[in-house]
C-alpha positions as CSV (number, residue, x, y, z in Angstrom):
1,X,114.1,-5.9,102.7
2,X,114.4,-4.5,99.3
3,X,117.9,-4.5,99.0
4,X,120.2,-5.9,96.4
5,X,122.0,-8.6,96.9
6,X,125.6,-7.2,97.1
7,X,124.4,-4.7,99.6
8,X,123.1,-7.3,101.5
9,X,126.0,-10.0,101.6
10,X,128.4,-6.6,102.9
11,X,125.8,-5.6,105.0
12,X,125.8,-9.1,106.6
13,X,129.2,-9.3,106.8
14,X,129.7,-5.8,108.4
15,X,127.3,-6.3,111.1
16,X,128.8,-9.9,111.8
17,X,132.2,-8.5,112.3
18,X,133.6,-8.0,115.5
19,X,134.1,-4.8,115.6
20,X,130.4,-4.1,114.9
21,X,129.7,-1.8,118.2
22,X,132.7,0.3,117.6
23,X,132.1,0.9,114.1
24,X,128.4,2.1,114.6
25,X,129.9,4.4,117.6
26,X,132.5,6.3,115.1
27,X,129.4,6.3,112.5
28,X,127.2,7.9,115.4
29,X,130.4,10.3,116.1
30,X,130.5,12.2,113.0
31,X,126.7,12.4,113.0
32,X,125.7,9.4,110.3
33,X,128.3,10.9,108.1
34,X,126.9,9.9,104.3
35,X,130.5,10.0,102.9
36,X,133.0,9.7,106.0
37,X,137.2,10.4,105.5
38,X,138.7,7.1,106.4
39,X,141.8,7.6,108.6
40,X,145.0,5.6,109.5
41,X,147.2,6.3,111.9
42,X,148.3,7.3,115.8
43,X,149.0,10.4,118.4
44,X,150.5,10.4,121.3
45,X,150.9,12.6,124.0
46,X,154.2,12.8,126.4
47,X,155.1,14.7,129.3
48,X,157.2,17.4,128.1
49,X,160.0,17.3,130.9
50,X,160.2,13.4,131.8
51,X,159.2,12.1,128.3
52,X,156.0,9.8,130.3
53,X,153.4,9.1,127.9
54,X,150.2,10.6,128.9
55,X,147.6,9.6,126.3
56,X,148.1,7.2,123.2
57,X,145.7,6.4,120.2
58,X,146.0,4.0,117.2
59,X,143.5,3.1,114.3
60,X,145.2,-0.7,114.7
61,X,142.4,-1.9,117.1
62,X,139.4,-0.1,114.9
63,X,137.0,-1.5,112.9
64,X,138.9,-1.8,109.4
65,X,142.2,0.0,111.3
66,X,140.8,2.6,110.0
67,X,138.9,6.1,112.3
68,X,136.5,7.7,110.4
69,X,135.6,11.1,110.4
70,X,132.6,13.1,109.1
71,X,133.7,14.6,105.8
72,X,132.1,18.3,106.3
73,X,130.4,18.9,103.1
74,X,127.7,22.1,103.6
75,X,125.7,20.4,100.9
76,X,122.4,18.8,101.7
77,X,122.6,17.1,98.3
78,X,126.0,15.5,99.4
79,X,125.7,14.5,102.7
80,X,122.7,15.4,104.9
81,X,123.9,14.8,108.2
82,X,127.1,17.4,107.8
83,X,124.6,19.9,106.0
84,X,122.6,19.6,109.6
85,X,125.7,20.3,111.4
86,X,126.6,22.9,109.2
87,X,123.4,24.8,109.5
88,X,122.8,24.6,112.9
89,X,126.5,26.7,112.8
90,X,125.2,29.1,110.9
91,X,122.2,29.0,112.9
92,X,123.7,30.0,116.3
93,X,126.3,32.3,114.5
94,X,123.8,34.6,112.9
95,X,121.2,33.9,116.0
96,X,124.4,35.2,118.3
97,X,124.5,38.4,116.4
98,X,121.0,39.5,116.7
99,X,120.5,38.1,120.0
100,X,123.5,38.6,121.9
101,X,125.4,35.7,123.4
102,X,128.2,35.5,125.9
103,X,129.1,31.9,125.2
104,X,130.1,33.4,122.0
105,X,131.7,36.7,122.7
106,X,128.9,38.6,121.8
107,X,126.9,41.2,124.3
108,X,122.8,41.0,124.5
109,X,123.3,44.3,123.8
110,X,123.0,44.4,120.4
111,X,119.3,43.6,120.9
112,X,118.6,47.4,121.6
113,X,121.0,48.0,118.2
114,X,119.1,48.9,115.1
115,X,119.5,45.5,113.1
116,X,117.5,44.5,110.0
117,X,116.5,41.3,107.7
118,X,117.6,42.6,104.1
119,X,116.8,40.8,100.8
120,X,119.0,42.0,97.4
121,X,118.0,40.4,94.3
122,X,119.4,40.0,90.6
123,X,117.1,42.1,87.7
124,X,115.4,40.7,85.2
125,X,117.4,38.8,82.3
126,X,113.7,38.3,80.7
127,X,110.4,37.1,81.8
128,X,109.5,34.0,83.1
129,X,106.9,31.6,84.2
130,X,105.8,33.0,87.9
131,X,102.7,32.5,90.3
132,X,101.9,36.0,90.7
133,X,99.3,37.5,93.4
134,X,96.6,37.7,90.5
135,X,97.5,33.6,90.2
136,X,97.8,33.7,86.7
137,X,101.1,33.6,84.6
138,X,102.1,35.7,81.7
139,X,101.9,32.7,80.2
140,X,98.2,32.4,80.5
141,X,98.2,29.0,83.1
142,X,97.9,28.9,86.9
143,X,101.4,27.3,88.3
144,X,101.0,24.9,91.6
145,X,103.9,25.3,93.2
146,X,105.8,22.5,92.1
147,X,105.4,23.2,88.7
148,X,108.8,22.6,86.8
149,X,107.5,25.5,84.7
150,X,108.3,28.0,87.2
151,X,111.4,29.7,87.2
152,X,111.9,28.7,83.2
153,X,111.8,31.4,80.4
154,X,108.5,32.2,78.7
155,X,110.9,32.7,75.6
156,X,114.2,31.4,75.3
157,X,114.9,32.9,72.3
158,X,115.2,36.0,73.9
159,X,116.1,35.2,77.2
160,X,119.9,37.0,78.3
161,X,121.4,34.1,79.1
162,X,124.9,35.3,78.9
163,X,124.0,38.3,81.2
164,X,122.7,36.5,84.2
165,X,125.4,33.9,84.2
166,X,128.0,36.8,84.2
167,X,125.6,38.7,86.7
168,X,126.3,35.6,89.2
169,X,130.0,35.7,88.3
170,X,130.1,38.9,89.6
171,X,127.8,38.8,92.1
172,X,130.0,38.8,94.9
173,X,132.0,41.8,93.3
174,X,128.3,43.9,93.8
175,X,127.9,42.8,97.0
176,X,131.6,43.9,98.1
177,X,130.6,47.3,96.4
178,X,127.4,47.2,98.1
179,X,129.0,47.2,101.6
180,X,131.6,50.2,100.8
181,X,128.4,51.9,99.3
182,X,125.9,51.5,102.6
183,X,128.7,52.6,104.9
184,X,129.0,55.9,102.4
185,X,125.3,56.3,102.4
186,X,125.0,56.1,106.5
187,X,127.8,58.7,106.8
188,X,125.9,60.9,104.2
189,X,122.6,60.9,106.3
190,X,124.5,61.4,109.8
191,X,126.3,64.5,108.7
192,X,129.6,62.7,109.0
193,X,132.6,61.4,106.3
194,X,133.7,58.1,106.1
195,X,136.7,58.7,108.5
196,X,134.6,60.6,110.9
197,X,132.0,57.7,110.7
198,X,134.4,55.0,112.2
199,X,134.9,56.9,115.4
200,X,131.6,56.6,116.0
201,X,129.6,53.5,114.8
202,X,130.6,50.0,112.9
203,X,128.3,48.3,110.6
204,X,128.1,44.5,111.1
205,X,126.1,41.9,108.9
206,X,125.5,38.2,108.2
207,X,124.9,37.3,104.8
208,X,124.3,33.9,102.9
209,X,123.5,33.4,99.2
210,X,120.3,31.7,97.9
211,X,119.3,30.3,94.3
212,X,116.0,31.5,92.9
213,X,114.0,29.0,90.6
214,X,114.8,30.8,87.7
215,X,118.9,30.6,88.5
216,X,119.8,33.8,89.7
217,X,121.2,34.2,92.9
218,X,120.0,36.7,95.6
219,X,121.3,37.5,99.2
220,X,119.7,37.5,102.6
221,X,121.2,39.7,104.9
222,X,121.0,40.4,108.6
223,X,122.3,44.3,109.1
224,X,123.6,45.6,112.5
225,X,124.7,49.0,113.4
226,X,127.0,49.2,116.6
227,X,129.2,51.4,118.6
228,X,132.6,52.1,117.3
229,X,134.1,49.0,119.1
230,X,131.5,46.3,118.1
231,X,128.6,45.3,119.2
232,X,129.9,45.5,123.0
233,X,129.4,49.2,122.5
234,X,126.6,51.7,121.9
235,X,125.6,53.4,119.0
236,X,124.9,57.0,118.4
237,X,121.7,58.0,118.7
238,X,120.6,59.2,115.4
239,X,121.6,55.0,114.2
240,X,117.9,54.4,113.9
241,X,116.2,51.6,111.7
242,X,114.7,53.6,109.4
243,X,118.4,55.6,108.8
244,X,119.8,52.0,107.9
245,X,116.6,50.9,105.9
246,X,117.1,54.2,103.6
247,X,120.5,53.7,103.6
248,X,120.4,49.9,102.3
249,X,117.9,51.2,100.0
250,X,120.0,53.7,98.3
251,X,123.2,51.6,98.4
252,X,122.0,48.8,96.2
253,X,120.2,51.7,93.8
254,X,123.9,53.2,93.3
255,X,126.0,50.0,92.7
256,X,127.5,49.1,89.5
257,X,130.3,46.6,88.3
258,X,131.2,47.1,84.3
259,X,131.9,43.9,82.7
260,X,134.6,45.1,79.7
261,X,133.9,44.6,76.5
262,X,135.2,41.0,74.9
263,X,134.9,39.0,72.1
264,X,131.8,39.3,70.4
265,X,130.5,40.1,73.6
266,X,129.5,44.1,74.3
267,X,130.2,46.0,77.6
268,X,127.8,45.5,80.2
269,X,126.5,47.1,83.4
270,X,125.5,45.3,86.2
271,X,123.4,46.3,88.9
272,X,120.9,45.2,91.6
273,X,117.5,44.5,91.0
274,X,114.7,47.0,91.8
275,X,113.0,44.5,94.6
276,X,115.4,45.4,97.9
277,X,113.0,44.6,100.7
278,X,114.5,45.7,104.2
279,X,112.5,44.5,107.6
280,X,113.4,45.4,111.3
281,X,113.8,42.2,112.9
282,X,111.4,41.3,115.9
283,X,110.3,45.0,115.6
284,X,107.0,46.6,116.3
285,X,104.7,45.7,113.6
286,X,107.1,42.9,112.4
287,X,107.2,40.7,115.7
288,X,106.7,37.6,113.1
289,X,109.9,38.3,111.7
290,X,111.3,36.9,114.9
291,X,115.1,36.6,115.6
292,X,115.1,32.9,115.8
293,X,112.9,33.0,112.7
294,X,115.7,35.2,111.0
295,X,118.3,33.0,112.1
296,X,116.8,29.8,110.6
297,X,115.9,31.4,107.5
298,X,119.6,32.2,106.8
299,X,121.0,28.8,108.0
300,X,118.4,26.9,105.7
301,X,120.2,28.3,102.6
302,X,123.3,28.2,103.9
303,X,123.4,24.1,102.5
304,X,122.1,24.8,99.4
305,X,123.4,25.8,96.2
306,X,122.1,25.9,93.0
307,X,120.6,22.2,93.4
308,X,116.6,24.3,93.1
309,X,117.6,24.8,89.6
310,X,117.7,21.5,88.5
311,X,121.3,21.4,87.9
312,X,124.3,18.8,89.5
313,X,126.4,19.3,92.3
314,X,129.7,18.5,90.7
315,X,131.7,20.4,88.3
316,X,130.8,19.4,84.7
317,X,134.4,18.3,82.3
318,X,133.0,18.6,79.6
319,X,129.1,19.9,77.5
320,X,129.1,16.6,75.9
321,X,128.2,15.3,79.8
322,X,125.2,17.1,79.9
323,X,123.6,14.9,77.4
324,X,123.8,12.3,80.3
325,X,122.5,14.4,83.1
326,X,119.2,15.0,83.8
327,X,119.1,18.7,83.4
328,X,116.1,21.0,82.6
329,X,116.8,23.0,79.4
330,X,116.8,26.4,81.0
331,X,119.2,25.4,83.3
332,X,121.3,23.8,80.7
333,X,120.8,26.7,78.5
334,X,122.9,28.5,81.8
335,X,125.5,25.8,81.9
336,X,125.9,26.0,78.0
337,X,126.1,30.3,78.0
338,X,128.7,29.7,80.9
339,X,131.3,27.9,78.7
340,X,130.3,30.1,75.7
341,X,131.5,33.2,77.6
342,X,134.4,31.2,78.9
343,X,137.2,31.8,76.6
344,X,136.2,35.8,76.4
345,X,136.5,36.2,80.1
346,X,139.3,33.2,80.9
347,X,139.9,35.1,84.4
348,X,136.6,34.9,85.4
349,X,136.4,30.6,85.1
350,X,133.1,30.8,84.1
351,X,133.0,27.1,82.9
352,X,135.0,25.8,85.8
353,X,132.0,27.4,87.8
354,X,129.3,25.9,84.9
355,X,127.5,23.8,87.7
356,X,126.8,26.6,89.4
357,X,125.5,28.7,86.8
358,X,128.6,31.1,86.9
359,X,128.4,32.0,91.0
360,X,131.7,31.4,92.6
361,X,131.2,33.3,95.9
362,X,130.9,32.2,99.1
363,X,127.6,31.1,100.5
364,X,127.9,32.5,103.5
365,X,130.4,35.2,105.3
366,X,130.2,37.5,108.1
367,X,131.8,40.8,109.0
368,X,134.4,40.7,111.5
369,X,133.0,42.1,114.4
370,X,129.6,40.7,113.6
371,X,129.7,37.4,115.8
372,X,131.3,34.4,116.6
373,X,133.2,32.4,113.9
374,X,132.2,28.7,112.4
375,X,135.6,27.7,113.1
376,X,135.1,28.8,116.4
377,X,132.1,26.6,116.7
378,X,133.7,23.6,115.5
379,X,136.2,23.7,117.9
380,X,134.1,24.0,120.6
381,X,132.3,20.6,119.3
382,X,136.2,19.0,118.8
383,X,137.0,19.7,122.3
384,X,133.9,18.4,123.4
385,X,134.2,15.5,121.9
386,X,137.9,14.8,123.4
387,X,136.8,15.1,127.0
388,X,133.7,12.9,125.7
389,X,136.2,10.3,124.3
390,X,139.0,10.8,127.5
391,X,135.9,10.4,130.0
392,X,134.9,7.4,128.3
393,X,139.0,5.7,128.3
394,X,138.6,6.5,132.3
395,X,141.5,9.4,130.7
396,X,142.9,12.4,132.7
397,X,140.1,15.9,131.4
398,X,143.4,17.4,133.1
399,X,145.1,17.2,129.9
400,X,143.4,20.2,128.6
401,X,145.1,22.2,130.6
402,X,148.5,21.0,130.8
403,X,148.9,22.9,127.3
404,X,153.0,23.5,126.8
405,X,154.2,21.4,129.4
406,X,152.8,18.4,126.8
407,X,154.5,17.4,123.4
408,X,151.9,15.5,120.6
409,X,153.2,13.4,117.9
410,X,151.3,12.3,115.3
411,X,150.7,10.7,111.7
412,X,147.6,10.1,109.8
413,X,147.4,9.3,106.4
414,X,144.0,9.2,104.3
415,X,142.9,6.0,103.6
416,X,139.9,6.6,101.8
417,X,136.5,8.1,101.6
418,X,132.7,6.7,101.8
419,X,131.2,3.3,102.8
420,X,130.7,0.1,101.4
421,X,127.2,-0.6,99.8
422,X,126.2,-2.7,103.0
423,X,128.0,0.6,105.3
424,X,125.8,2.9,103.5
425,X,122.7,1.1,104.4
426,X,123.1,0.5,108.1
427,X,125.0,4.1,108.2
428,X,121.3,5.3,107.0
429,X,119.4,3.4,109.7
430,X,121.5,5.5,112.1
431,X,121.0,8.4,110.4
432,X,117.2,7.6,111.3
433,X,117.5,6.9,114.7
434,X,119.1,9.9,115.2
435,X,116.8,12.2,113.2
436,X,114.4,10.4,115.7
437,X,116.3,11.4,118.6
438,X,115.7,14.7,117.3
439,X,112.2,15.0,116.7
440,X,111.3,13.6,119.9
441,X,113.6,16.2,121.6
442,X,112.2,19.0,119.5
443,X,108.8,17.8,120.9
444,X,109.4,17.7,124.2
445,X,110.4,21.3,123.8
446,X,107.7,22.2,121.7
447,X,106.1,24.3,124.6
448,X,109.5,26.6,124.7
449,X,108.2,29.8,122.4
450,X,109.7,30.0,118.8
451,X,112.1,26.9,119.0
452,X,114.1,26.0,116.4
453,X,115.3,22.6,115.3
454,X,119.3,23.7,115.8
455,X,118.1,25.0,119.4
456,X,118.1,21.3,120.5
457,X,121.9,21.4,119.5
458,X,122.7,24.4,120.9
């Protein structure tokens, strides 16, 4: 079996105990949860008017008295099965805004919109080791793809360290500038000012944030031009493609952020990098760049962090943990400049944020109007799950819509996060047999044209 003896004497106890079958149901329930929230506690439900209890639950009669819960961490390197959950959110959220879906309070409409896949990278803090189309590196070698090399500086001596730490701090502060800047730029070309521009169309996007190798962060962006209302409504006619691929163009050419002068540290001026690449999605001569391919794409990176880079997932106390980490030494050259710059911009937490290589944004994030919401989505997955668990009691679904007329009282108190060494290794043969369950679904699909792996969940 492979496993060490601690893990197996819990293992053998947890799948002797008697509450066995109900423990692997709650594991199954949040989705082989690597790291589930351990719960104590009860709810009930009365009749508002007579006082009659309608529904009761306690953790007394579970498996440990304890209900666990999956823990919700976007992280892949945390916990996969959560990551999944996450990005198949993300999935139907940015699929719903370029396909259209009533489920989720968006029109198909927006299919005729003018909607694009856009792509804004950092600039260059120095050269580094690439695979370029001629195959062969500055360096003089030929990189496979795995090489560690890639990503790293050719000199590190030279390398701005300190600039593309504090060009991920502020990323988020471009891309906020970026967004008043595109919806300037699309006024400019319609003939129209900003106020004027309102009445008339709404730009919508979906964005998420991905590491490159080399531990700059870059943004993916689905871009949407509507009718004044959202994407229920038309949009003028001269709201063409190529108006909101110049526009993008020019927007990201024209924003700045000044980082003020501190320390020994000089003033700087941060900017986009020169590669912007803007693509019509499922338009002609781009029909690869499908809208279910789009969608994936973004909900891929929206679990990741800056993990590509070779650094840790957690934030870092102290330098001196480094030592005990292993961390490649450009990435630890990134971690190290983030601390350095720390006490000459105190507001910006640059060392609180060391892990991830100065970036404090959000991964993902959505314009209002653009579709549904992820909190949206996971409600629609709790309620499911209620009726799921009422059906299965022989409960009252009625209950649902006896909302006002009922009063709930409960208490919970957290008891704890994570399995036991023998949890964690039955938990993971679940995990399996659902990631099974999936594949075989997926295949038994595979004949549906451009199915993705969150369409099963859909």
């Amino acid at each position: 079996m492979g496993t060490d003896p601690i893990t197996l004497a819990d293992l053998l106890r947890v799948a002797s105990s008697p509450g066995f079958d109900r423990w692997q149901e709650q594991v199954r329930r949040t989705g082989g949860c690597a790291n589930p929230i351990r719960l104590q506690g009860q709810t009930v439900t009365r009749d508002a008017k007579t006082g009659d209890v309608l529904y009761s639950y306690s953790t007394e009669h579970e498996p440990g008295g304890m209900l666990r819960v999956a823990c919700g961490n976007r992280r892949a390197s945390r916990c996969p099965a959560c990551a999944w959950t996450y990005a198949g959110d993300t999935y139907h959220l940015i699929r719903a805004g370029i396909t259209g879906d009533v489920n989720k309070g968006v029109s198909p409409v927006v299919r005729e919109h003018p909607r694009v896949f856009a792509t804004l990278t950092a600039p260059s803090f120095g050269p580094v080791h690439n695979r370029p189309d001629s195959g062969r590196c500055r360096c003089g070698s030929s990189h496979t793809e795995d090489d560690p090399a890639l990503g790293t500086a050719l000199d590190p001596e030279r390398y701005d360290y300190a600039g593309a730490v504090l060009w991920n701090n502020f990323a988020g502060d471009l891309w906020r500038r970026f967004t008043i800047y595109l919806r300037r730029e699309i006024a400019a070309r319609a003939g129209l000012t900003q106020a004027e521009l309102k009445e008339v169309c709404r730009v919508s996007f979906g964005k998420v944030a991905e590491f490159q190798k080399r531990g700059s962060v870059h943004f993916h962006a689905v871009v949407r031009l509507d009718g004044p209302e959202g994407p229920d409504t038309t949009p003028p006619a001269w709201a063409t493609v190529v108006l909101l691929d110049d526009a993008i163009r020019a927007a990201a050419a024209r924003v700045t952020v000044t980082v003020s002068p501190a320390g020994a540290f000089a003033e700087r001026i941060l900017r986009w990098g020169s590669q912007v690449d803007v693509q019509p999605i499922g338009g002609l001569g781009h029909e690869e760049l499908t809208e279910q391919a789009v969608a994936s794409y973004v909900a891929k990176y929206a679990t990741k962090a800056a993990e590509t880079t070779g650094t840790v997932d957690h934030r870092i106390g102290e330098l001196t943990e480094l030592d005990k980490l292993p961390v490649p030494a450009h990435t630890r050259r990134l971690i190290e400049a983030c601390w350095d710059l720390d006490d000459a911009y105190p507001e910006r937490l640059l060392a609180r944020w060391a892990h991830m290589l100065g970036f404090r944004g959000h991964f993902s994030t959505k314009s209002r109007r653009y579709s549904t919401t992820l909190t949206a989505l996971r409600q629609v997955r709790a309620d499911y799950r209620a009726r799921q668990e009422r059906r299965e009691r022989g409960l009252s679904e009625d209950l649902d819509d006896m909302e006002g007329s009922t009063l709930v009282l409960a208490h919970w108190t957290y008891a704890g996060q994570g399995h036991t060494p023998g949890e964690s290794w039955l938990a993971a043969t679940i995990v399996n047999e659902i990631r099974l369950n999936r594949e075989t679904a997926r295949e038994a699909l595979a004949e549906v044209p451009d199915l993705d792996e969150w369409e099963v969940s859909a």
